[in-house]
N, C-alpha and C positions, 0 to 999 in steps of 0.2 A: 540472726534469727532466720533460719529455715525450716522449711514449712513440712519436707520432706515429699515432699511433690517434686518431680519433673517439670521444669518448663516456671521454676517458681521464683517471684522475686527475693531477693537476700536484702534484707531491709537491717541498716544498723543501728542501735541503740539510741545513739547519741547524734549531736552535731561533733564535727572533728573542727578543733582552732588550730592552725600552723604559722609560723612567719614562714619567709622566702629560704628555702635550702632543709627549713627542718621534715624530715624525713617520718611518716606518716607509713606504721605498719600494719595490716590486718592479717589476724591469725584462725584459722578454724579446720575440724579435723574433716575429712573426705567423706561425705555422705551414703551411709550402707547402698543405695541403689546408683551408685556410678557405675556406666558402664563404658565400651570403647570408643562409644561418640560421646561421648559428655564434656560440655566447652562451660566457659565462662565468658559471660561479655561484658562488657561496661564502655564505657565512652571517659576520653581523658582532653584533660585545657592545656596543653604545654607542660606537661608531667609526666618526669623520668619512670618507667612501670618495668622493675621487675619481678617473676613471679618463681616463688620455690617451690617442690615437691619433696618434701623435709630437707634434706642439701643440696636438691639439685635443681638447676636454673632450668626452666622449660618456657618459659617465654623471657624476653626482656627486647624494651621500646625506649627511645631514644636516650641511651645512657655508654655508646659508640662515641665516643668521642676524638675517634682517630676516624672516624665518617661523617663530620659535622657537616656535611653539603647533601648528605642522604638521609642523615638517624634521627635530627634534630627532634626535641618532642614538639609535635605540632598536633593539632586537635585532629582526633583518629579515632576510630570504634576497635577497642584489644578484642579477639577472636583469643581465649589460650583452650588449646585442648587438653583434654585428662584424658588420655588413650592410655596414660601409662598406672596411672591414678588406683589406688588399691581403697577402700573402707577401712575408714582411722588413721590414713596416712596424712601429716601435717602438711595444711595447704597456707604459703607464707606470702605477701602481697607487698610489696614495698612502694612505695609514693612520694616521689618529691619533685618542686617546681622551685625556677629560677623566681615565679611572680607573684608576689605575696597576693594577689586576688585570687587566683588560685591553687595557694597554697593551703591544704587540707580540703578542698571539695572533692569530694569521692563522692561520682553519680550513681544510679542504680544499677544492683550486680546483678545479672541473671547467670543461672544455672540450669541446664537440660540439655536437651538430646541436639546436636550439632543441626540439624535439617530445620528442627519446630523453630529454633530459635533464629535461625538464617528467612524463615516465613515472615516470623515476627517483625522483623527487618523491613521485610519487605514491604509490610502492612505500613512501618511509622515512616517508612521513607520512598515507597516507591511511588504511593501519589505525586509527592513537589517532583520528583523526577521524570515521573509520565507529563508534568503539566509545561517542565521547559524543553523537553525532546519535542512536543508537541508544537509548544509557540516557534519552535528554530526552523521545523519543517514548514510551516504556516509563514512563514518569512520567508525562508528559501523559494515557498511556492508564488508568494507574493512580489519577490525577486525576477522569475524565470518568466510571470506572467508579464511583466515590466517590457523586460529585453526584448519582446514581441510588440511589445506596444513603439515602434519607430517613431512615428509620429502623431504621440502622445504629447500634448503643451501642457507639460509641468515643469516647477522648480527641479531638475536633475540634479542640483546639488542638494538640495535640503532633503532628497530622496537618498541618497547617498549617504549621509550622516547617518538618517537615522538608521537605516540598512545595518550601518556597522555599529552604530548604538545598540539597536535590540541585540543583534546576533552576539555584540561580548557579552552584551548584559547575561543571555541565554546560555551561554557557555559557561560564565560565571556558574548562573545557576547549576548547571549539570557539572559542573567540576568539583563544585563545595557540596553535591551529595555523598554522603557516607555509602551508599550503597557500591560507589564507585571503585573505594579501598578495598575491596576485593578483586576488582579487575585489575585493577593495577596496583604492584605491589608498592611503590616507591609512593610513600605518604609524605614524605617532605616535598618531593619534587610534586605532586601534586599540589601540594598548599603553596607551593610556592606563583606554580601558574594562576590559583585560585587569586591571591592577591595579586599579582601584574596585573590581570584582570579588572579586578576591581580598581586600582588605583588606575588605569585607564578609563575607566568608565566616565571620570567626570572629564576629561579629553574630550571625550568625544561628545558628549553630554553638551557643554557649550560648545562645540563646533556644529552642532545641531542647530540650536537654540539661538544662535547666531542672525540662522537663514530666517527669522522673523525679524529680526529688527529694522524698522526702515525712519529711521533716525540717525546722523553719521556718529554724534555722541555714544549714541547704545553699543554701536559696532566698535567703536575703540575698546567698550568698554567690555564687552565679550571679546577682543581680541588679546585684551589682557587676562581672561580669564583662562584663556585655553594657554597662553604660555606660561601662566603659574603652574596649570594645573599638570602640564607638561613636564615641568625643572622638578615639580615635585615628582612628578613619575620616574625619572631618572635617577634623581637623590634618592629616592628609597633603592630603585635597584642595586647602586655602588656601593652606599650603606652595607646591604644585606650582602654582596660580594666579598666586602672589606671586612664583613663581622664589627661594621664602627656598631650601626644600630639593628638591632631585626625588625622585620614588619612587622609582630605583637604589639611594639614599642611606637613605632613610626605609623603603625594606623591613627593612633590617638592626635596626633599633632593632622592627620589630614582629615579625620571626621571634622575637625573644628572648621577650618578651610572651607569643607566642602559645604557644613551648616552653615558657614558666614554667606555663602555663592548661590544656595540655595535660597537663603532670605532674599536675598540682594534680588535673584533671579523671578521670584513671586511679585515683587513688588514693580519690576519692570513689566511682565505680564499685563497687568493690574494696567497699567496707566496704560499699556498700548491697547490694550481689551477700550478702555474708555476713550480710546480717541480715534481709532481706525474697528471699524467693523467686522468682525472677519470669525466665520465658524472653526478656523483652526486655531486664531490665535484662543478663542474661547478655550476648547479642546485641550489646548497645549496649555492654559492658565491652570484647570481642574488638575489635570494630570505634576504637572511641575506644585500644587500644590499637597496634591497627597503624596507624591513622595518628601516633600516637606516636612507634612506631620511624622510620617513614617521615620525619617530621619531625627527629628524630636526625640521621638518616643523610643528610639532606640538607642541614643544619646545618654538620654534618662534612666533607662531599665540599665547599662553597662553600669551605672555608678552603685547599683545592689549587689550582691556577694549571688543572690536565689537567681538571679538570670544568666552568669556565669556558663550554664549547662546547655543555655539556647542563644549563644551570645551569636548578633546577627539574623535572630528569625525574624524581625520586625521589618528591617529593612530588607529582607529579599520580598515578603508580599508585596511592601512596598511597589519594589522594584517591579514582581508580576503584573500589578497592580498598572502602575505606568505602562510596562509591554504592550498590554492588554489594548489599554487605551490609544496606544500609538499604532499598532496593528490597525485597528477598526479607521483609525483616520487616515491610514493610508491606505486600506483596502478600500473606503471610503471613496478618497481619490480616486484610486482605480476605475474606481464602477464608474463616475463621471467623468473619468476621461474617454472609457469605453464607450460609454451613454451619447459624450459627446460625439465621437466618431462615426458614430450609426446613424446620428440624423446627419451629421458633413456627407455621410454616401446617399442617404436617401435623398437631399437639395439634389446633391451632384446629380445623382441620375435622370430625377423630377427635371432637370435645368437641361442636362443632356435631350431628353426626350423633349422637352419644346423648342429646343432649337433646332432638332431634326425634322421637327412635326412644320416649322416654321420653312425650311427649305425647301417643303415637297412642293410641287406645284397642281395642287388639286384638282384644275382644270384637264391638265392633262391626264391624272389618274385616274377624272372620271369619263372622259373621254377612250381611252383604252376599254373601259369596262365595259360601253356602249356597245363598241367595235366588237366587242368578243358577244357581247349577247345577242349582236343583230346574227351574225354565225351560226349562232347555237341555236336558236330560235325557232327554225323551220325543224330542225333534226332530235336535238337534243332539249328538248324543251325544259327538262327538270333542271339541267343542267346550267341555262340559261337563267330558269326562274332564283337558282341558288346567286349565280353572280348576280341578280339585279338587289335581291334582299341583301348582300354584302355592300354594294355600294351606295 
C-alpha cells in the first residue's frame, strides 16, 4: 500500500507467518514518480535480503557465503537505490532468516528521495548517538581532570573500573547505532565489536562493584563473578571463530547469567546499604537496581515476536540510565576531593603564616621603627607620621 507521496511509508496488508529458512517474497511495480535518487529502506534481524529489478540483482545482504566472517546477516538498516529503476518496472524483495523469531518479520519500508530519508535517520537515531558521544567525552573529561588531581585520596582502583565500565558501556552505545552503517561499511564486523562489547561489559561491571565490598565472603564471591563472567567472554569469542555457535544464539544463555548476577548483585547492595552507611554504596544500590529492572523488562519484551524490531532498546536506557548515575558519583567525587584540597591549602598557609608570625621578634621590629621615626622626625615629618601609624 502506497500512498504515492515521496518520503511515504509502504505499509503491508497483512502480518507475514514464516518458520526458519522459509523464504518470504514482496512484490510491487516501481512507482510513476521515481526518480535517480529514490532508495528504499527498511531495517532487518538476521535476514538474508535480496532485492530484484525485474532480473536483476541490485542489492543483496548477507547471502555471501564464501564471506561468512564479513556478509553474515546481522541487524543492519538496507539503503537499496533505484537510480536505475524506470515506472512499472517489477520491484522483487526476498527474505529469509536461519531464526525462526525472526522468520517473516518484515519492518517498515520507506520509499523517497535518498537525502529526506538519510534526515529521517537522522531524526530516529541521531539523539541516542548525540547522548553516548556525549557521556564518552564527559568521562574522558572527567578522566584528564583526575590525572591532575596527584594528590587526590581516593579509591584509584574503584576509579578505574568504573572508568573502563562507562567508556565500554559507551562505546557499546555508539557502535550498535545504525547511524554508524554508513560510515563504515563492514556491518558484520561492526556487530561483531558491538557484542565483544557487550559481553564484556559484565567483566568489568563486577570488577567494579567488587571495590565496595568490605566483607572477605562478598569478595570471593565477586571474585567468582568476574571469572565466569570472563570464560564466558572467551567461549562466546571461540564459538563464533569456530562457527560452533554465533552470538544471536550465545547471547540468550548469557542474558540468563548476567539476570542471575544481577539479582544476586541487588541483594548484596541491600544488606551492605543496611549495615555500613555510605552515600555511594546508596548511589551504587539505585543504580545496580535500575539496571535490574531494565534487564527484566528486556528479558521479557525478547519472548514477544512485536519487540523483535527494537530488540535491546530497554536495556541500553538502562544502561544510559546507570552511565548517568555513575558519572554524577564520580564527578561528585571529584568536586570533594577538589573541595578537599582547597581548605588542606588554605590550613597549610593559615599554619604557615602563624608560625612565621610566631618567630618574628616584635620587640625588635618595634624598635627599628622607633629608630627610623626618631630620623624622620625633625625633616620628614609626614614621612615619620606614616611609619608611626604602621607600627
Amino acid at each position: 500500500n502506497y500512498g504515492g507521496e515521496n518520503d511515504k511509508l509502504i505499509t503491508l496488508p497483512y502480518k507475514l507467518k514464516a518458520k526458519a529458512g522459509e523464504t518470504i517474497t514482496l512484490m510491487s511495480r516501481v512507482p510513476e514518480d521515481v526518480t535517480e535518487d529514490s532508495v528504499l529502506v527498511f531495517d532487518t534481524k538476521f535476514q538474508n535480503v535480496v532485492v530484484l529489478l525485474n532480473d536483476e540483482r541490485i542489492y543483496s545482504y548477507g547471502v555471501m557465503n564464501n564471506q561468512k566472517r564479513l556478509k553474515n546477516a546481522v541487524p543492519c538498516t538496507n539503503v537499496v537505490k533505484l537510480d536505475g529503476a524506470k515506472p512499472g518496472d517489477i520491484l522483487t524483495i526476498y527474505m529469509v532468516s536461519g531464526y525462526r523469531k525472526y522468520s517473516g518479520n518484515i519492518s517498515q519500508i520507506y520509499y523517497g528521495h535518498e537525502g529526506n530519508l538519510a534526515s529521517g535517520m537522522l531524526r530516529r537515531h541521531g539523539l541516542s548517538l548525540f547522548a553516548a558521544i556525549t557521556l564518552l567525552l564527559i568521562t574522558l573529561l572527567v578522566i584528564i581532570a583526575i590525572l591532575f588531581m596527584k594528590k587526590a585520596n581516593f579509591d584509584k582502583m574503584r576509579a578505574l573500573y568504573a572508568f573502563c565500565f562507562a567508556i565500554c558501556a559507551e562505546l557499546w552505545a555508539i557502535v550498535q547505532n545504525p547511524l554508524l552503517q554508513f560510515v563504515f561499511k563492514n556491518k558484520f564486523g561492526m556487530y561483531m565489536m558491538q557484542c565483544i562489547l557487550l559481553l564484556l561489559l559484565p567483566v568489568l561491571f563486577m570488577m567494579y562493584q567488587s571495590c565496595f565490598t568490605m566483607r572477605r565472603r562478598f569478595v570471593k564471591i565477586f571474585e567468582w563473578s568476574v571469572y565466569v563472567f570472563a570464560i564466558n567472554l572467551l567461549t562466546g569469542i571461540v564459538f563464533q571463530a569456530l562457527s560452533v555457535v554465533d552470538f544471536a544464539s550465545y547471547m540468550t544463555f548469557t542474558k540468563v547469567i548476567v539476570y542471575i548476577a544481577l539479582f544476586g548483585l541487588v541483594g548484596i547492595l541491600y544488606m551492605a546499604k543496611e549495615t555500613f552507611e555510605s552515600q555511594a554504596l546508596y548511589t551504587n544500590l539505585i543504580a545496580g537496581a535500575i539496571l535490574f529492572v531494565a534487564w527484566t523488562v528486556e528479558m521479557v519484551l525478547s519472548l514477544f515476536k512485536f519487540y523483535s524490531v527494537c530488540d535491546g532498546l530497554v536495556f541500553m536506557l538502562g544502561i544510559y540510565t546507570y552511565i548517568v548515575l555513575l558519572s554524577i558519583s564520580i564527578i561528585r567525587q571529584v568536586i570533594q576531593e577538589v573541595n578537599q584540597e582547597k581548605d588542606t591549602a588554605i590550613n597549610s598557609i593559615s599554619l604557615e603564616k602563624k608560625r612565621i608570625l610566631s618567630k618574628l621578634n616584635m620587640n625588635l621590629v618595634y624598635g627599628a621603627l622607633n629608630d627610623v621615626i626618631a630620623k624622620l622626625k625633625d625633616k620628614e615629618y609626614e614621612e615619620s607620621k606614616l611609619v608611626y601609624d604602621t607600627s
